[in-house]
C-alpha positions as CSV (number, residue, x, y, z in Angstrom):
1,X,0.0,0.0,0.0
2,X,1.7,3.3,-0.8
3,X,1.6,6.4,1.5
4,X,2.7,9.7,-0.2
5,X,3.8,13.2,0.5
6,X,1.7,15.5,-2.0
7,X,2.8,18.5,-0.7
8,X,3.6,20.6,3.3
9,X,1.0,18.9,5.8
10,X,-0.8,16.6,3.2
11,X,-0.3,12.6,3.3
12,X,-2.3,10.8,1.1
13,X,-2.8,6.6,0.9
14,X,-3.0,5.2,-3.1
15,X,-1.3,5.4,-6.4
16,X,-0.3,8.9,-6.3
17,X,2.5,11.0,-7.1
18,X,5.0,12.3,-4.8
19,X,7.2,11.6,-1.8
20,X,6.3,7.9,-0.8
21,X,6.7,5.0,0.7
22,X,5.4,1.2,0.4
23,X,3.6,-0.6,3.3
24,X,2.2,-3.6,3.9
25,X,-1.6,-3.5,2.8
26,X,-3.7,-4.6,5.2
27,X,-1.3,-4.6,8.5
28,X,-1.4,-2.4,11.0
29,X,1.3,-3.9,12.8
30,X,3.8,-3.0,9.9
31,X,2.0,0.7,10.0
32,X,3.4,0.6,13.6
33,X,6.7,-0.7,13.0
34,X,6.9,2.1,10.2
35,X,5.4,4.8,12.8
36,X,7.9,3.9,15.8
37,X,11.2,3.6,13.5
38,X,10.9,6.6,11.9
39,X,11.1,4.9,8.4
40,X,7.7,6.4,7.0
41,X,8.7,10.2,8.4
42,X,12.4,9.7,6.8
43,X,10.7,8.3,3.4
44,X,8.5,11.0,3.1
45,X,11.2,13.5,4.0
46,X,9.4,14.8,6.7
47,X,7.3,14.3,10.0
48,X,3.8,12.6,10.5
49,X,1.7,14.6,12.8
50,X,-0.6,13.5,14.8
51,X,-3.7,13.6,12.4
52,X,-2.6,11.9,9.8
53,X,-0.8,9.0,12.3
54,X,-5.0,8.6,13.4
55,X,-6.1,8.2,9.8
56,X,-3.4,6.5,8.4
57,X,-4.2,3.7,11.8
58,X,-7.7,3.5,11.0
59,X,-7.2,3.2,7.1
60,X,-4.8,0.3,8.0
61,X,-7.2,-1.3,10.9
62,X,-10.1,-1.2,7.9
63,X,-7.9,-2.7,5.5
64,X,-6.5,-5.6,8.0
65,X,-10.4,-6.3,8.4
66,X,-10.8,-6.8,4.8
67,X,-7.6,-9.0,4.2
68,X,-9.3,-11.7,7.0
69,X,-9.5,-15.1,6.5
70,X,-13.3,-15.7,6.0
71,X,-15.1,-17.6,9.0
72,X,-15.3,-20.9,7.7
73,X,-18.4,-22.0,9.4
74,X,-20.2,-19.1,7.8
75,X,-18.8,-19.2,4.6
76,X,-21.2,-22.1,2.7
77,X,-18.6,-23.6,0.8
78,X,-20.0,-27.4,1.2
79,X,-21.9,-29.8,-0.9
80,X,-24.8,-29.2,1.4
81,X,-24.4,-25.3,1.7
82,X,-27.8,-23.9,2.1
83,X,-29.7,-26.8,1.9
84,X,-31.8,-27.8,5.1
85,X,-30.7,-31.6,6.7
């Protein structure tokens, strides 16, 4: 997932132009690792306030949701998958 530098104050998640960096999509625990290194403020030439740290954690906790194994017992992937026994 790339996190980019578009200009003073404004970091941006996507495929964008500018100063960036490439995280792992869909973990928060690399976001972290990132966030207490330093290594997405020195990639981006610059620091991460406080604000965009908060959205940047939510965007990342929304995207490790999505990249969830599914519950298998939900998932109806059997012969008998909606059928009554």
């Amino acid at each position: 997932m790339r996190v980019a530098r578009q200009g003073p104050g404004e970091v941006v998640v996507g495929a964008v132009g500018g100063r960036g960096a490439w995280l792992c999509a869909g973990s928060l625990a690399c976001l972290e690792r990132a966030l207490a290194k330093g290594a997405l403020a020195r990639a981006l030439r610059g620091p991460v306030d406080a604000e965009h740290t908060q959205v940047l954690r939510r965007f990342f906790e929304i995207g490790a949701r999505m990249h969830e194994p599914a519950d298998e017992s939900s998932a109806g992937s059997g012969p008998n998958s909606g059928q009554e026994g």
